[in-house]
C-alpha positions in Angstrom: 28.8 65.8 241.3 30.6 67.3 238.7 32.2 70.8 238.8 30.9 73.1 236.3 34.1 75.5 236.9 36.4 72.9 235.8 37.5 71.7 231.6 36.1 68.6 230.3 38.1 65.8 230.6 40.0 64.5 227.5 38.0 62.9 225.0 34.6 64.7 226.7 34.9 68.0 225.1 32.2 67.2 222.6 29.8 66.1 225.3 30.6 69.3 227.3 29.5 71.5 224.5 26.0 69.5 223.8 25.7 69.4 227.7 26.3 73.2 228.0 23.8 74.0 224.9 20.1 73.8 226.7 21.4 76.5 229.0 23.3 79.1 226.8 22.0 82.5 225.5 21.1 82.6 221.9 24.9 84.2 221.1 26.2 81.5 223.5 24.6 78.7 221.5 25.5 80.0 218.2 29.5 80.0 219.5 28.6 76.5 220.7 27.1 75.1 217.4 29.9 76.5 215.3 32.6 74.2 217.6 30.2 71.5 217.3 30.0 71.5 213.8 33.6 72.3 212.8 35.9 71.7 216.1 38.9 70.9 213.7 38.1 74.2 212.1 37.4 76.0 214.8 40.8 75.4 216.4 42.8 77.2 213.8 40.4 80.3 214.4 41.7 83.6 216.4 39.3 84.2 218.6 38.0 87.1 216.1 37.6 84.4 213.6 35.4 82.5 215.4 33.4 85.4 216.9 33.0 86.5 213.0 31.9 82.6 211.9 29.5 82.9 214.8 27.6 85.9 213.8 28.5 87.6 217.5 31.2 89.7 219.3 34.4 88.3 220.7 33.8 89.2 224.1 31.1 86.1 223.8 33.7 83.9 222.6 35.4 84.4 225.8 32.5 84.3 228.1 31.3 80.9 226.5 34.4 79.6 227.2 35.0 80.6 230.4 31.9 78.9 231.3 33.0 75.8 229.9 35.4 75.6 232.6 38.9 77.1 230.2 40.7 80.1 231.4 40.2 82.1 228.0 39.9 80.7 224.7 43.0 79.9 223.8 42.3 77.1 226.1 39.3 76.1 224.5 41.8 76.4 221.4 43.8 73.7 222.2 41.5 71.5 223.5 39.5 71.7 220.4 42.9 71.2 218.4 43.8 67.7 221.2 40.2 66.4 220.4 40.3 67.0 216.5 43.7 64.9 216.9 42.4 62.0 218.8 39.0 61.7 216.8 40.3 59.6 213.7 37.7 61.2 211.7 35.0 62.3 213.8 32.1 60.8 212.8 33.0 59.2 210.2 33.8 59.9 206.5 30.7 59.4 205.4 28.8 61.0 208.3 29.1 64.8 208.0 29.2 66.8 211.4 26.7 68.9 210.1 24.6 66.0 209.6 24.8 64.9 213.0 24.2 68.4 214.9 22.2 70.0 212.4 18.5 70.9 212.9 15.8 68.5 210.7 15.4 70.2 206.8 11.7 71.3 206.2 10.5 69.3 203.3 13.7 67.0 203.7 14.4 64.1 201.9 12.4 61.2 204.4 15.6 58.8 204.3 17.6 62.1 205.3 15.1 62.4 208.3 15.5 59.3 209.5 19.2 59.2 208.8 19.9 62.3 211.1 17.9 61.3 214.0 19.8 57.6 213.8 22.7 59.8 214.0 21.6 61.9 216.8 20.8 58.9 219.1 23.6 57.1 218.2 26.4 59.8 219.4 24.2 61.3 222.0 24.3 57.3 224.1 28.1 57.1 222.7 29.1 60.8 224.0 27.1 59.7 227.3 28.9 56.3 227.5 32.1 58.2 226.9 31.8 60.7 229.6 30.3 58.5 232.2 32.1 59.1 235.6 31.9 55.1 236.9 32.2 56.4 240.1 29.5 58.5 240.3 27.1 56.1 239.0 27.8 53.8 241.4 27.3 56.8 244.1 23.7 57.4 242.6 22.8 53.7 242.9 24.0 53.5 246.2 21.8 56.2 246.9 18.7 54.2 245.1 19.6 50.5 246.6 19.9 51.5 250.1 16.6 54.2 250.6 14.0 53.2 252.4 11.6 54.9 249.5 12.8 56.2 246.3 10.6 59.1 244.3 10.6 59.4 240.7 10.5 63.0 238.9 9.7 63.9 235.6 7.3 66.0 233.7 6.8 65.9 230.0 9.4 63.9 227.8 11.5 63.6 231.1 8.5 61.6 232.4 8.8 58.7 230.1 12.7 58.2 232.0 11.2 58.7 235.3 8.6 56.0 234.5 11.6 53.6 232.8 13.8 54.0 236.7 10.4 53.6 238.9 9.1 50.4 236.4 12.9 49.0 236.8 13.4 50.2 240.3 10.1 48.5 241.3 11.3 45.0 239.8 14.6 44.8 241.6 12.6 45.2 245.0 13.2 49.1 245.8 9.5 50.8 247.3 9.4 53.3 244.5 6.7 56.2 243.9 6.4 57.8 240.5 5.2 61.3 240.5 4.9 63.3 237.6 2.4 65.6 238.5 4.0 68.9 239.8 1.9 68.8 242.6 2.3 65.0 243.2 5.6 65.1 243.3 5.8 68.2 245.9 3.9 67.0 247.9 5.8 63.5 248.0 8.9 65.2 248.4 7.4 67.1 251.4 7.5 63.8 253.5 10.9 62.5 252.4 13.7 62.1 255.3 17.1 61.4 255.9 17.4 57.6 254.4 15.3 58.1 250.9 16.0 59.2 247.6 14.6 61.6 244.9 15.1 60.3 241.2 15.0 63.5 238.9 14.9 63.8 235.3 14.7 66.9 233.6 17.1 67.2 230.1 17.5 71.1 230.3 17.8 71.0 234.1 15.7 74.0 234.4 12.3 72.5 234.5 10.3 74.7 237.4 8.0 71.8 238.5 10.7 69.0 239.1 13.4 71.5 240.5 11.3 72.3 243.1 10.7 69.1 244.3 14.4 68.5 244.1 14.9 71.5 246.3 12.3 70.2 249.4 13.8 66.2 248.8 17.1 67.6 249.5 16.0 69.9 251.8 14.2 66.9 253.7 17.8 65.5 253.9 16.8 62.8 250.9 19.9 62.1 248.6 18.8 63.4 245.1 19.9 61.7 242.0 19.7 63.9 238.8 19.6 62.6 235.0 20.1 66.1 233.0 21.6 67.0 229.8 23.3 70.4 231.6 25.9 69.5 233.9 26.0 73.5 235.1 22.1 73.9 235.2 20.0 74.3 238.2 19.4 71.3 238.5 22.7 69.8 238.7 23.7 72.1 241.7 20.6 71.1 243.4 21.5 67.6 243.2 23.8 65.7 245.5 24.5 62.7 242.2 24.7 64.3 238.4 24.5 61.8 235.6 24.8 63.9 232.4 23.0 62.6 228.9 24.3 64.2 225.8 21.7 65.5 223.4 20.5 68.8 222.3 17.0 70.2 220.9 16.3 71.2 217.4 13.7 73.5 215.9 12.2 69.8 215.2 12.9 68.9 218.4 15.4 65.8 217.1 17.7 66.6 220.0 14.6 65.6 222.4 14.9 62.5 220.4 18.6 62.3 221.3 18.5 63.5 224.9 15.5 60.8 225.7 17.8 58.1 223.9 20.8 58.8 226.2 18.5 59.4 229.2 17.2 55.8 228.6 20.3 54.8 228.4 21.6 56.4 231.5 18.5 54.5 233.3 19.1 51.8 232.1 23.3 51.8 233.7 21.5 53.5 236.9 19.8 50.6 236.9 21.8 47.8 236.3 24.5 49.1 239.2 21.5 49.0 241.9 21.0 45.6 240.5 25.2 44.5 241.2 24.5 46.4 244.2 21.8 44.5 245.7 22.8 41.3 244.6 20.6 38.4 245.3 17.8 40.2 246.3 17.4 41.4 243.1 18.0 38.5 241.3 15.3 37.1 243.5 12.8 40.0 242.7 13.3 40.0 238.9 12.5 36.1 239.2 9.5 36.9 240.9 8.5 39.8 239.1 9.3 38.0 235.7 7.3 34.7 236.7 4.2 37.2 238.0 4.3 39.2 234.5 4.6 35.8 232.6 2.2 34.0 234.4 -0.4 36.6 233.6 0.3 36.6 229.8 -0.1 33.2 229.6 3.4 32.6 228.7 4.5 29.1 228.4 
């Protein structure tokens, strides 16, 4: 799991501050969006500067970055300044920062629209691909391939992932249960043991419903698996394996948009690591499975 006390490491900062957005204070997030949107910038600011480009005090300067795991911001200062280095242009020359992080323009230009939220997705599953700890993923699907049973969270957007891991989880062989009904999923979670595991998907890793069904899984001695776009949230304490999706939400919700992308593709890794896991039983199943489903379409 990671540690939420500790600085990102290099070449993660960026995915630190999207992951740290869903559960800032509105002074927090507006300290966060102005690194996001000019870190290169941002790096030659005192720490004044930045509280004045911010619109808040300098006392939340050093709070927000104390909780992004730096001793003070002069810390944050040079990380900033390391990842500006190393970025050969951020986004590219003819992708704007503000483009990428910036909230959906009422009335926009269509082609803008659509534009933005390709830009979204795309660096919300490349941040994500970036930070992924190998390691931990390959804790997490441990965790799936050897349960006996394995429960699948997720309410609202956060459902749509939790279906994508119980449809996949299903085909490689693994009993899985989708629950996305608050009281579905507590009560599933109330029968859990030592042995199973809890699949739990919630982007702000604050979601009430599915964080109390993480707490009874683990509390059941289950091994829960998180998928969350806050790495410090509730949710990721509660968890015994974080995997950590970048992508943020917009007053358009665009950053839903992101977050689901880089959920998916989250799943989708979870997934494929069971599948090395497992080995020929899998192969075996998704034969099966594949021959069932075509077989029932007709396919030729």
């Amino acid at each position: 799991m990671p540690n939420p006390g500790a600085p990102p490491p290099p070449g993660a900062l960026r995915t630190h501050l999207l992951g740290a957005l869903p559960g800032a204070t509105a002074s927090g997030a507006r300290v966060l969006r102005a690194l996001l949107d000019d870190p290169a910038g941002a790096a030659q600011l005192t720490v004044t500067g930045l509280a004045g480009r911010a619109g808040t005090s300098e006392a939340t300067v050093v709070r927000t970055a104390r909780a992004l795991g730096f001793a003070g911001y002069p810390q944050l200062r040079l990380a900033l300044a390391a990842a500006a280095g190393g970025a050969g242009g951020g986004a590219g020359a003819d992708e704007p920062i503000a483009l990428i992080t910036g909230d959906l323009a009422e009335g926009g230009d269509l082609g803008a629209v659509v534009a933005t939220l390709a830009a979204l997705e795309r660096e919300a599953v490349t941040a994500t691909a970036a930070a992924l700890d190998t390691a931990a993923l390959a804790a997490a699907a441990a965790a799936l391939a050897g349960a006996r049973v394995v429960d699948c969270y997720g309410v609202g957007v956060s459902a749509l992932v939790a279906r994508h891991v119980d449809l996949g989880a299903s085909r490689l062989g693994l009993l899985s249960r989708l629950r996305t009904e608050p009281h579905a999923a507590l009560v599933s979670s109330a029968l859990l043991r030592p042995g199973d595991a809890a699949l739990v998907v919630s982007h702000s890793g604050r979601t009430r419903e599915v964080l109390a069904a993480a707490g009874r899984a683990r509390e059941r001695g289950a091994s829960v698996v998180a998928v969350t776009g806050s790495a410090t949230g509730p949710l990721a304490r509660t968890a015994e394996h974080v995997l950590v999706a970048a992508g943020r939400e917009t007053a358009y919700r665009a950053g839903a948009t992101a977050g689901r992308a880089s959920a998916l593709f989250l799943a989708d890794c979870l997934l494929a690591a069971v599948a090395q896991r497992l080995g020929a039983p899998a192969v075996a199943a998704l034969r099966a499975t594949y021959e069932a489903v075509g077989e029932r379409e007709g396919r030729r």
